[in-house]
VMD Tcl script that draws the C-alpha trace (Angstrom):
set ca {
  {0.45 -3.01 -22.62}
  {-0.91 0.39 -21.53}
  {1.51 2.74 -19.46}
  {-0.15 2.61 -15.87}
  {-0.78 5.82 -14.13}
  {1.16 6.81 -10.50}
  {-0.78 7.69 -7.36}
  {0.60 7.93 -3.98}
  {-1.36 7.52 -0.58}
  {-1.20 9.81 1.99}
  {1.84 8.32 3.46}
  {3.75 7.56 0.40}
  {3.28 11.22 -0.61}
  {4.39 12.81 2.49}
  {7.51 10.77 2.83}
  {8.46 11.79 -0.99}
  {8.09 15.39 -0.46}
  {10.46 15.50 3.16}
  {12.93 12.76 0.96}
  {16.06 14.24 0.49}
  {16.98 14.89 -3.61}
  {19.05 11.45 -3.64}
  {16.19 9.56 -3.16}
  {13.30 12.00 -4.67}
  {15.61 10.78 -7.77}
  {15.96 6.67 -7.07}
  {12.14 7.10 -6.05}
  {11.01 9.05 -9.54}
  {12.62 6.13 -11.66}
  {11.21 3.44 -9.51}
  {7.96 5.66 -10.91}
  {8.84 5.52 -14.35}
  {9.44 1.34 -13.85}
  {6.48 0.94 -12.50}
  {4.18 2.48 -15.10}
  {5.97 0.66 -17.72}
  {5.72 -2.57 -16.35}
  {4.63 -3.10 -12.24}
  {4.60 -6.95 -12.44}
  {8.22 -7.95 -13.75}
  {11.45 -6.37 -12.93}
  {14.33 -6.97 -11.27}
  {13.52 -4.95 -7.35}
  {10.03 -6.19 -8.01}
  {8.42 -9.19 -5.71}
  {4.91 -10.23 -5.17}
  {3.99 -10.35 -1.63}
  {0.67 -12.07 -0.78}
  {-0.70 -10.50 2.33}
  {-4.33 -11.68 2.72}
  {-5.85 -14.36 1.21}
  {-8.01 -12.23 -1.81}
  {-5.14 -9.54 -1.31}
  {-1.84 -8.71 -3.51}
  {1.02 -5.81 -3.01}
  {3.97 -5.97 -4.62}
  {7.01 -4.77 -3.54}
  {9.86 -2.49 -5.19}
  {13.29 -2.03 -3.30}
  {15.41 0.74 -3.89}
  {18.46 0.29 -1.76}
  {17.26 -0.37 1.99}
  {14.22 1.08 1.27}
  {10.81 -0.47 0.16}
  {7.93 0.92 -1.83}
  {4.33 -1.26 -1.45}
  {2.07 -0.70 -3.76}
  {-0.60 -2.49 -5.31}
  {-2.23 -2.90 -8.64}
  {-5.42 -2.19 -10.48}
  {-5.58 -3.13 -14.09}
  {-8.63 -2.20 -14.96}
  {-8.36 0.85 -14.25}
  {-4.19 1.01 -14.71}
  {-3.01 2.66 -11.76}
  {-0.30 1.88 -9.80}
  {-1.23 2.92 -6.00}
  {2.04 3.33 -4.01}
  {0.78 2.45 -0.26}
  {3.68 2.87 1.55}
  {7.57 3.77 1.14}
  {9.62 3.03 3.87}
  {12.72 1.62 5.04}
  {12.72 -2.04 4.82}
  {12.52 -2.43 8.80}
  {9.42 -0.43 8.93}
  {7.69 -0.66 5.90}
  {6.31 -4.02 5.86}
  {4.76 -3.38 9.15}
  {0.86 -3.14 9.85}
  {0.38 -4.99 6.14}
}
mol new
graphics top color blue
foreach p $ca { graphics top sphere $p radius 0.5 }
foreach p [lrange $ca 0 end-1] q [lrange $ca 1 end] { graphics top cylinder $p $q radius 0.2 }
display resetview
């Protein structure tokens, strides 16, 4: 399997730079997970929140990353990192 490459949204990028180092850390090896392997793992779940739609969800803690998939072109979008409260609003 190819290693899939990391981009953040907009949102997911500014709440990794303001993170504080403890979870800049947890949040870089959630990256490393995910591009190894963003189907199977144990903090990862399959969410289904459209009908034609998939984003999969990581947990780290009581926080969330969303993020979806694009094999053909093997990137790993992170859409949103939050805590889990917040982050699974306005799917």
């Amino acid at each position: 399997m190819a290693k899939f490459k990391i981009e953040l949204f907009l949102k997911a990028s500014k709440f990794y730079r303001s993170c504080h180092s403890d979870m800049a850390r947890r949040l870089e090896a959630c990256f490393v997970a995910l591009e190894k392997d963003p189907f199977y793992g144990p903090n990862i779940k399959r969410m289904k929140t459209k009908p034609s739609e998939w984003v999969y969800r990581y947990r780290i803690g009581d926080y969330g990353v969303l993020y979806e998939v694009y094999e053909k072109e093997i990137i790993v979008l992170i859409v949103k990192i939050g805590t889990r409260g917040k982050v699974y609003k306005d799917l």
